[in-house]
KEGU-959244 format. One record per residue: residue number from 0; residue in one letter; y, z, x of N, C-alpha, C, O, CB in turn. Coordinates in steps of 0.05 Angstrom, whole numbers, plus 5000, padded with zeros to 4 digits. Glycine has a CB too. Layout:
BEGIN
+-----+---------+------+------+------+------+------+------+------+------+------+------+------+------+------+------+------+
: num : residuo :   ny :   nz :   nx :  cay :  caz :  cax :   cy :   cz :   cx :   oy :   oz :   ox :  cby :  cbz :  cbx :
+-----+---------+------+------+------+------+------+------+------+------+------+------+------+------+------+------+------+
: NUM :       a :    Y :    Z :    X :    Y :    Z :    X :    Y :    Z :    X :    Y :    Z :    X :    Y :    Z :    X :
...
+-----+---------+------+------+------+------+------+------+------+------+------+------+------+------+------+------+------+
***
This chain:
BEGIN
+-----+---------+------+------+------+------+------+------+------+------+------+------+------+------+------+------+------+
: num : residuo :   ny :   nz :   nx :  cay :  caz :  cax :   cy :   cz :   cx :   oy :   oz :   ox :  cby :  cbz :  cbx :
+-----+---------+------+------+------+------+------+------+------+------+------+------+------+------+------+------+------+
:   0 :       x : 4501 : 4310 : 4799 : 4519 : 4288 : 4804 : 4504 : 4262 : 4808 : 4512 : 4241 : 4799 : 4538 : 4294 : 4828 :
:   1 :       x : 4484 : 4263 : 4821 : 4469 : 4245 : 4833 : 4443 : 4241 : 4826 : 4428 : 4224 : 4836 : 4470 : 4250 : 4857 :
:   2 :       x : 4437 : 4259 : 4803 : 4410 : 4256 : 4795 : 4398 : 4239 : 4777 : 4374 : 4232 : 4775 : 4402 : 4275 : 4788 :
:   3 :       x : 4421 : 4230 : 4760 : 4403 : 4199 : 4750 : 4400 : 4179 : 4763 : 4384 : 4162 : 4754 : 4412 : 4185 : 4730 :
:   4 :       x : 4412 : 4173 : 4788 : 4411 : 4154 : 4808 : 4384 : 4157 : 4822 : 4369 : 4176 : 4822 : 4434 : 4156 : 4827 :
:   5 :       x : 4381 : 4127 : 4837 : 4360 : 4141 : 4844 : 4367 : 4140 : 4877 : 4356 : 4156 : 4893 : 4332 : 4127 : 4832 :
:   6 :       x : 4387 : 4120 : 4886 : 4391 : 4137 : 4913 : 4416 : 4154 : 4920 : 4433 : 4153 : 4901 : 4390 : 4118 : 4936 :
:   7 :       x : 4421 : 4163 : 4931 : 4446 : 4170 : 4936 : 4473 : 4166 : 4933 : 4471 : 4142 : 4938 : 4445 : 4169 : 4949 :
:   8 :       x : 4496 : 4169 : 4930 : 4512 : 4159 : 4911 : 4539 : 4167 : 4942 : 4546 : 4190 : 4945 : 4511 : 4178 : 4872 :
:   9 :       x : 4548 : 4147 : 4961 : 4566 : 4166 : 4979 : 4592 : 4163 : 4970 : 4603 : 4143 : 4963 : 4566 : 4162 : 5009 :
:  10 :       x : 4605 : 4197 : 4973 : 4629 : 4186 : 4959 : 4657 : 4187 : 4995 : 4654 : 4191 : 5020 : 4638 : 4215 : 4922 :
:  11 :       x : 4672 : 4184 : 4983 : 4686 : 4189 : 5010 : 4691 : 4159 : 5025 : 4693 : 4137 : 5014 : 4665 : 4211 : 5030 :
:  12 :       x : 4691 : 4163 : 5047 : 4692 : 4138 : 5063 : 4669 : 4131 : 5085 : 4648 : 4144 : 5086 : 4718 : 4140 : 5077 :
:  13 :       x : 4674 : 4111 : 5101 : 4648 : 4115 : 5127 : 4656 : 4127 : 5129 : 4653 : 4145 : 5113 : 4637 : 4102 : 5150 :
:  14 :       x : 4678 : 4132 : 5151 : 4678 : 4156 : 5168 : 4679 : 4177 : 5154 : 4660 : 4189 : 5166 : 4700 : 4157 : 5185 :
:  15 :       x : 4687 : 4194 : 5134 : 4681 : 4222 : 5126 : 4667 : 4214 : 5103 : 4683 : 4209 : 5085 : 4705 : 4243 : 5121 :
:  16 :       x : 4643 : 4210 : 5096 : 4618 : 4212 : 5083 : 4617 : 4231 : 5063 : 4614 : 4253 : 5074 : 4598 : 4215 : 5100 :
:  17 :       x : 4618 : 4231 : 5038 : 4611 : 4257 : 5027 : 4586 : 4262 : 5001 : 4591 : 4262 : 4977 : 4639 : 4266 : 5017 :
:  18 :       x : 4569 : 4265 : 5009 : 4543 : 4264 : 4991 : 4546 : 4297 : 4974 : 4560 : 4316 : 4981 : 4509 : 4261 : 5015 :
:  19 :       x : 4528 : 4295 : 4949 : 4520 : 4313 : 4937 : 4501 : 4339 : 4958 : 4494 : 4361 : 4947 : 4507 : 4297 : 4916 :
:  20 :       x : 4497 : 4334 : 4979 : 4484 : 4356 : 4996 : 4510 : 4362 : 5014 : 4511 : 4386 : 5021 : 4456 : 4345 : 5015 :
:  21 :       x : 4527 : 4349 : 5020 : 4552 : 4354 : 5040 : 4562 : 4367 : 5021 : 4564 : 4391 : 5026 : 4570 : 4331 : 5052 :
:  22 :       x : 4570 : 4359 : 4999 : 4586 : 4379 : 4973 : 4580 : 4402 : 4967 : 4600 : 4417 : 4964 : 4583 : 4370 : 4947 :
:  23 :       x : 4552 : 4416 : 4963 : 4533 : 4434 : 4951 : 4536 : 4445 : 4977 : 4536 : 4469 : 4974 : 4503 : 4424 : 4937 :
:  24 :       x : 4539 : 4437 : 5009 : 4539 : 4458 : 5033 : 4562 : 4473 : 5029 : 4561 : 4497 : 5024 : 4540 : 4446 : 5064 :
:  25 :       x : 4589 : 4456 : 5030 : 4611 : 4466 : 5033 : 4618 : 4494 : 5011 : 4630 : 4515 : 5016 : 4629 : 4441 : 5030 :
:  26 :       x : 4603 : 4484 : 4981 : 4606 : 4505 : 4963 : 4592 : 4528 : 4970 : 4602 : 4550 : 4963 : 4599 : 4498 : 4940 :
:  27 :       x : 4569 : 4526 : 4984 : 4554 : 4553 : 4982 : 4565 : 4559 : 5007 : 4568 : 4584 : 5007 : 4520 : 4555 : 4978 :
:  28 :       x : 4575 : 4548 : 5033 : 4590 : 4564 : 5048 : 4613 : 4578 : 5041 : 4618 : 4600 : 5052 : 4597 : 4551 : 5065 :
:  29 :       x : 4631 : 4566 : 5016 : 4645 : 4587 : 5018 : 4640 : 4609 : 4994 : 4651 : 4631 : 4990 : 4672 : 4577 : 5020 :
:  30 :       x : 4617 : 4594 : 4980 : 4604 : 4626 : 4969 : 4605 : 4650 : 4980 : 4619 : 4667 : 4969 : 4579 : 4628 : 4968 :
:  31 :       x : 4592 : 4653 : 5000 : 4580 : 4659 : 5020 : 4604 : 4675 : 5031 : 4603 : 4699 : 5036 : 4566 : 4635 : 5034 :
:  32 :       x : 4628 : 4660 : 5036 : 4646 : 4671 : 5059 : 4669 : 4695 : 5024 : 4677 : 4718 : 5026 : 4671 : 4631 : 5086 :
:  33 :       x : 4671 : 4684 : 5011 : 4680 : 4707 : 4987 : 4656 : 4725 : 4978 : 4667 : 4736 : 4959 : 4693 : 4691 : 4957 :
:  34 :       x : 4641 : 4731 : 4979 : 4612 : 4746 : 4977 : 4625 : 4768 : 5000 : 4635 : 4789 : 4993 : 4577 : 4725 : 4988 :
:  35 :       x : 4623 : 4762 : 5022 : 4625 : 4783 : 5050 : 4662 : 4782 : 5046 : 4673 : 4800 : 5059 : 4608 : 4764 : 5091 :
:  36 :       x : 4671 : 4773 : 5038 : 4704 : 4787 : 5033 : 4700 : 4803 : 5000 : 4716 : 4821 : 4995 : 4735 : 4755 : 5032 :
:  37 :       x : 4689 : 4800 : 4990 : 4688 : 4816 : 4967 : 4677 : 4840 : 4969 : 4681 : 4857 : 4951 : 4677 : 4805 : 4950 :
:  38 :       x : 4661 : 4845 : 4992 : 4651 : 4868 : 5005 : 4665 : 4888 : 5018 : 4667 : 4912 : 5016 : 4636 : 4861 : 5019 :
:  39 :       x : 4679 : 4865 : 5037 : 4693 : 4875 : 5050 : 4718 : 4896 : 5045 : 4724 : 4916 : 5058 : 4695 : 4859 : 5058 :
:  40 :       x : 4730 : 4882 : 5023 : 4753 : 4887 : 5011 : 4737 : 4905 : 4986 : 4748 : 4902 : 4964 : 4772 : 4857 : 5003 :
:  41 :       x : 4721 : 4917 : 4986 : 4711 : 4944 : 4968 : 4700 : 4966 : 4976 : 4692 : 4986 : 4964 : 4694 : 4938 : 4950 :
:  42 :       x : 4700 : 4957 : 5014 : 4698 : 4978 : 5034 : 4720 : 4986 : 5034 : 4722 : 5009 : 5025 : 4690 : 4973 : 5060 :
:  43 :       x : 4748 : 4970 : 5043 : 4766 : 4984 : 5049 : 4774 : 4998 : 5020 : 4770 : 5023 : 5020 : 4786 : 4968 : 5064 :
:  44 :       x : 4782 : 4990 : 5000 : 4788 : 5018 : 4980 : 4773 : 5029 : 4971 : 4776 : 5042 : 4950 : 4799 : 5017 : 4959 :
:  45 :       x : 4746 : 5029 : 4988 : 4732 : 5062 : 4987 : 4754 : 5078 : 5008 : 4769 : 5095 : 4998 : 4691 : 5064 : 5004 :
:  46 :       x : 4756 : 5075 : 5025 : 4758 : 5076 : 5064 : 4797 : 5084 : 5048 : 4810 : 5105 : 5051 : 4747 : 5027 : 5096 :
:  47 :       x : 4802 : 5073 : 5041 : 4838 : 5077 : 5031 : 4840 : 5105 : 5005 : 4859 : 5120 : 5003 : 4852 : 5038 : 5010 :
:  48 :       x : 4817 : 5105 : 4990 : 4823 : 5132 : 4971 : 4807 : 5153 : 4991 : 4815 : 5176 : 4986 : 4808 : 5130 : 4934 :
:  49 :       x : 4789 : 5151 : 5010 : 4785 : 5173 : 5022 : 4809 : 5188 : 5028 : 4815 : 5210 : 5020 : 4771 : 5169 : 5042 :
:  50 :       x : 4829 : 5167 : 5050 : 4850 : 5164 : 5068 : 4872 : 5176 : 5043 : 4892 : 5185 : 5054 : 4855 : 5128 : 5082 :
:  51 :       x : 4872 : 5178 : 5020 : 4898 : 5185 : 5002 : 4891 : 5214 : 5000 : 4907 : 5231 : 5006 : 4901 : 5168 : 4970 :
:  52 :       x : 4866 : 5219 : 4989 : 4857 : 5245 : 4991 : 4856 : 5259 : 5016 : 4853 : 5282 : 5007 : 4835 : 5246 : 4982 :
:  53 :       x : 4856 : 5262 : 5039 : 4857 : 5274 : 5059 : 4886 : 5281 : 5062 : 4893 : 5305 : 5063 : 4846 : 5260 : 5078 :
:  54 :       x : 4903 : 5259 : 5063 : 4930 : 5259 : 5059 : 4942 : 5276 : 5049 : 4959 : 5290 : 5060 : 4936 : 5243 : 5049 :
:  55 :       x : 4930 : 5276 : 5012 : 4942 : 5299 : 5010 : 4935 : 5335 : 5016 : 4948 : 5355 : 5011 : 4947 : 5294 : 4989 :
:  56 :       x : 4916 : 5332 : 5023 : 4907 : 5352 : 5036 : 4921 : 5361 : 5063 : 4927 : 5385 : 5067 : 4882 : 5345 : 5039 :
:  57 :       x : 4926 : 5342 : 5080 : 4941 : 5353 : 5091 : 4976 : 5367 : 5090 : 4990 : 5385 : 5100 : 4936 : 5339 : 5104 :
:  58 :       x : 4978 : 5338 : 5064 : 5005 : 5354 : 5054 : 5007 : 5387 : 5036 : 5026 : 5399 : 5026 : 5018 : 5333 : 5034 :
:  59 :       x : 4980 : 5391 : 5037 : 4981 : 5421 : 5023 : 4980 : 5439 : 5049 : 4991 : 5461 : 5049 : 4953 : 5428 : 5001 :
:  60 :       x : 4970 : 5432 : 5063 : 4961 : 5450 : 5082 : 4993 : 5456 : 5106 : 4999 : 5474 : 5121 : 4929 : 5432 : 5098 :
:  61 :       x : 5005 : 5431 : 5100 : 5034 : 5437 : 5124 : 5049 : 5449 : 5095 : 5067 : 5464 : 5102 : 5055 : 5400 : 5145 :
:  62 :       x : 5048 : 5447 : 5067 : 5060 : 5465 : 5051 : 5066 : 5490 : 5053 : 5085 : 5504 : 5052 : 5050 : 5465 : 5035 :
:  63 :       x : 5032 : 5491 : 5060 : 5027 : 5528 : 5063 : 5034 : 5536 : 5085 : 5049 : 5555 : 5084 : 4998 : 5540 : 5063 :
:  64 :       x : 5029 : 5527 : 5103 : 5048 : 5536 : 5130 : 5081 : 5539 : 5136 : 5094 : 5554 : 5150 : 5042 : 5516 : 5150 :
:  65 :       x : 5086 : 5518 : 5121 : 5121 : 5519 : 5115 : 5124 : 5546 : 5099 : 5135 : 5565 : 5111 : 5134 : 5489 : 5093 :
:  66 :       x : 5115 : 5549 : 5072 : 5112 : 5579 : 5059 : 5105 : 5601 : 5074 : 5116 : 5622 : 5069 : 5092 : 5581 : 5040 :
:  67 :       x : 5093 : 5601 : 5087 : 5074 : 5624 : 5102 : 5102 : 5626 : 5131 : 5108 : 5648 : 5140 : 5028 : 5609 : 5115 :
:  68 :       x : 5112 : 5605 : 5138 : 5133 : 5620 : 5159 : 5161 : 5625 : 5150 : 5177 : 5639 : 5163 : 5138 : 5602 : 5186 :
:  69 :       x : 5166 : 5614 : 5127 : 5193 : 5628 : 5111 : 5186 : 5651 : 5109 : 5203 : 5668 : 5117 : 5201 : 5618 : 5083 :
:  70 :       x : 5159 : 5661 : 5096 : 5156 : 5684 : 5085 : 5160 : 5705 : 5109 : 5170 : 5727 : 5106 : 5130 : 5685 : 5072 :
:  71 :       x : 5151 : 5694 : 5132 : 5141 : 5708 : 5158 : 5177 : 5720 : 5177 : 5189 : 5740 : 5186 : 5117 : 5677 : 5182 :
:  72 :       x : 5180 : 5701 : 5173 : 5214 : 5691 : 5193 : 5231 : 5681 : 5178 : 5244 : 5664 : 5190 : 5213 : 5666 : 5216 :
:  73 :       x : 5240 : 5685 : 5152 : 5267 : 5682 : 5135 : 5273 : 5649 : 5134 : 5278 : 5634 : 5153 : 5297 : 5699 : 5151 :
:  74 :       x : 5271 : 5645 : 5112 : 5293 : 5607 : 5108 : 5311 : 5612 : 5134 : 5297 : 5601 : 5152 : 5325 : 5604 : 5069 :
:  75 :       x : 5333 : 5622 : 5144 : 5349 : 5614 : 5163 : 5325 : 5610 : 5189 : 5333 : 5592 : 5202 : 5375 : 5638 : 5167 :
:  76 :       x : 5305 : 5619 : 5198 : 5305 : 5619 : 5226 : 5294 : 5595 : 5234 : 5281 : 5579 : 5219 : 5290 : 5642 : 5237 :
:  77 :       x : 5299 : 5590 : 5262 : 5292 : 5568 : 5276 : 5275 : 5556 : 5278 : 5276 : 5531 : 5282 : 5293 : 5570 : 5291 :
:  78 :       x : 5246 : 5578 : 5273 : 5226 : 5576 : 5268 : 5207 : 5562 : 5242 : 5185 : 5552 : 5243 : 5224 : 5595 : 5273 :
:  79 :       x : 5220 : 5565 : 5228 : 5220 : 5540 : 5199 : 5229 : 5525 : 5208 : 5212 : 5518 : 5224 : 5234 : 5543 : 5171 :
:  80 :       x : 5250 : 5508 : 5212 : 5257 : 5486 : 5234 : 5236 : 5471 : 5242 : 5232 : 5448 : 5236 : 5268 : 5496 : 5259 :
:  81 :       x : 5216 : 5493 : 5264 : 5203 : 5482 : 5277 : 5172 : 5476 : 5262 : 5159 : 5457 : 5271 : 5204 : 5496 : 5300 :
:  82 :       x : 5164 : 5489 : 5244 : 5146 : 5481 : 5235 : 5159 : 5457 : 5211 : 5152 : 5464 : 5188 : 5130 : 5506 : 5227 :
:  83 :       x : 5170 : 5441 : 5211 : 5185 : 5414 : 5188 : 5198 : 5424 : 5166 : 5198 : 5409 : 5146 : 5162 : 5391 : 5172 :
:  84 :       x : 5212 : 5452 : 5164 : 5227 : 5458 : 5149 : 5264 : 5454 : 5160 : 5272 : 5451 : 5183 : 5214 : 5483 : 5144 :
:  85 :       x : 5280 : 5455 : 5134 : 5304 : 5463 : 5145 : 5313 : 5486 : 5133 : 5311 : 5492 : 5109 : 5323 : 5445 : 5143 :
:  86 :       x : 5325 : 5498 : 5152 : 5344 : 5515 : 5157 : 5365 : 5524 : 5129 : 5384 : 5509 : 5124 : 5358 : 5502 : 5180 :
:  87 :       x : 5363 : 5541 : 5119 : 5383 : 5549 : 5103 : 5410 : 5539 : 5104 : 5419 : 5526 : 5084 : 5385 : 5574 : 5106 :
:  88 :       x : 5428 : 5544 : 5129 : 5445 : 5539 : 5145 : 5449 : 5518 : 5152 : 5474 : 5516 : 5154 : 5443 : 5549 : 5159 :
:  89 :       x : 5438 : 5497 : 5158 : 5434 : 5473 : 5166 : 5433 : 5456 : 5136 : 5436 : 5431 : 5137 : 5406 : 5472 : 5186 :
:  90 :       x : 5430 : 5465 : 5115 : 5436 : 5457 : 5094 : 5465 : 5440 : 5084 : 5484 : 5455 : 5086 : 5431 : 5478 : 5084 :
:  91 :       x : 5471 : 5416 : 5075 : 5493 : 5396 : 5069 : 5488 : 5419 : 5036 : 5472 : 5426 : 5019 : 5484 : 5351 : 5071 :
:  92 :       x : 5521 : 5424 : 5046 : 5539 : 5438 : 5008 : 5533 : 5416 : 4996 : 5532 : 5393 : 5006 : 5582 : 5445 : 5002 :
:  93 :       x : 5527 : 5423 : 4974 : 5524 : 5403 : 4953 : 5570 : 5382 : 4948 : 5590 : 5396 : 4952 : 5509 : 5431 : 4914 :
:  94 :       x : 5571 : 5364 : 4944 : 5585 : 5359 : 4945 : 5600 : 5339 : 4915 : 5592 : 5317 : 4906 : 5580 : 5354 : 4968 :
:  95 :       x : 5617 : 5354 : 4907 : 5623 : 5336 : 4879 : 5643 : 5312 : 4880 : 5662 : 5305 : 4893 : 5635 : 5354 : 4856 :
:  96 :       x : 5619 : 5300 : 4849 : 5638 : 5268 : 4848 : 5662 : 5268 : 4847 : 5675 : 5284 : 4833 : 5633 : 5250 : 4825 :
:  97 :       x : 5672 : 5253 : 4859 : 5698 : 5246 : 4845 : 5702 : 5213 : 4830 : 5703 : 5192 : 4843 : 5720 : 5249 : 4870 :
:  98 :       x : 5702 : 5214 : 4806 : 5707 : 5194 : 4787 : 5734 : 5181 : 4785 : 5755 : 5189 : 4775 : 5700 : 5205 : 4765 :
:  99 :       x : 5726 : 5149 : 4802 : 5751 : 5143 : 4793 : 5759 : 5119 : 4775 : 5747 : 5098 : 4777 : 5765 : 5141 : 4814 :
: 100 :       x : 5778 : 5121 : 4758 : 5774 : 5105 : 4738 : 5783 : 5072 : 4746 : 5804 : 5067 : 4759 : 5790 : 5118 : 4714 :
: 101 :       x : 5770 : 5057 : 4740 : 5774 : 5022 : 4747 : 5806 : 5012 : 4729 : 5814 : 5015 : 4706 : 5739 : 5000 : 4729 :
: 102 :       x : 5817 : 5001 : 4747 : 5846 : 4994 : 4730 : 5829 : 4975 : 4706 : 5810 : 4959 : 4705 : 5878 : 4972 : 4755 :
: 103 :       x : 5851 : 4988 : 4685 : 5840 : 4979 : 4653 : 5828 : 4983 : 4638 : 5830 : 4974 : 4615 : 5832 : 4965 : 4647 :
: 104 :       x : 5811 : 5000 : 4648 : 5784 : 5024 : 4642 : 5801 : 5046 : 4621 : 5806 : 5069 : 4628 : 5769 : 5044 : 4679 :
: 105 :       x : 5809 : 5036 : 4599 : 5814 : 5060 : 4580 : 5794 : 5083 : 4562 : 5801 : 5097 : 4543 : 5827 : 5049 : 4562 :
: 106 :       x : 5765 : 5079 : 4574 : 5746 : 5104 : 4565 : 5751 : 5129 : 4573 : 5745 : 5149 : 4560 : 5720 : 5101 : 4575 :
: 107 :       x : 5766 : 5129 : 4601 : 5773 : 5154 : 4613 : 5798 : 5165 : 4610 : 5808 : 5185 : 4621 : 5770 : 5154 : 4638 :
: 108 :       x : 5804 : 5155 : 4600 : 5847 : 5160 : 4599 : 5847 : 5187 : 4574 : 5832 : 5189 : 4555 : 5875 : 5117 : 4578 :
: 109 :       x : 5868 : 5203 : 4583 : 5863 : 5226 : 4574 : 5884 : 5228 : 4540 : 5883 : 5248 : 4527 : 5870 : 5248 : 4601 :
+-----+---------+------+------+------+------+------+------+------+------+------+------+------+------+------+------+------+
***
């Protein structure tokens, strides 16, 4: 910016001064500050696919336990319940639509 000159060139005002070395700080500071967030932020989605994989690991593992106490103590018992299953019994009937037709709606008219 300033290098065919031969002194200094200020841009800005008195009071906020801004030279080609004030300029060139501010840039490499925030080099500097996206450098250590670019890091940062490639720790955490290491640190987040660990965290997915464990996850589902544990969702296999309360799978097998849910299986392993049906098998043990029947879909109805309490005891599936208690390990995060439901209950046979405790089961909502499936329940059917009822379709009703919109006044004017002649697609449905018999």
């Amino acid at each position: 910016m300033d290098a065919k000159l031969r002194k200094p060139v200020i841009y800005g005002t008195d009071e906020d001064p801004l030279t080609v070395v004030t300029v060139a700080a501010e840039v490499a500071g925030y080099e500097a500050r996206v450098t250590t967030y670019n890091k940062a932020k490639k720790n955490l989605d290491h640190m987040q696919n660990e965290l997915l994989e464990e996850e589902a690991e544990v969702a296999s593992v309360a799978g097998r336990v849910l299986s392993s106490a049906k098998g043990k103590f029947k879909n109805d018992s309490s005891l599936v319940g208690m390990v995060g299953g439901i209950r046979t019994s405790d089961r909502k009937a499936p329940r059917k639509k009822v379709i009703t037709p919109m006044p004017g709606d002649l697609s449905r008219s018999a």
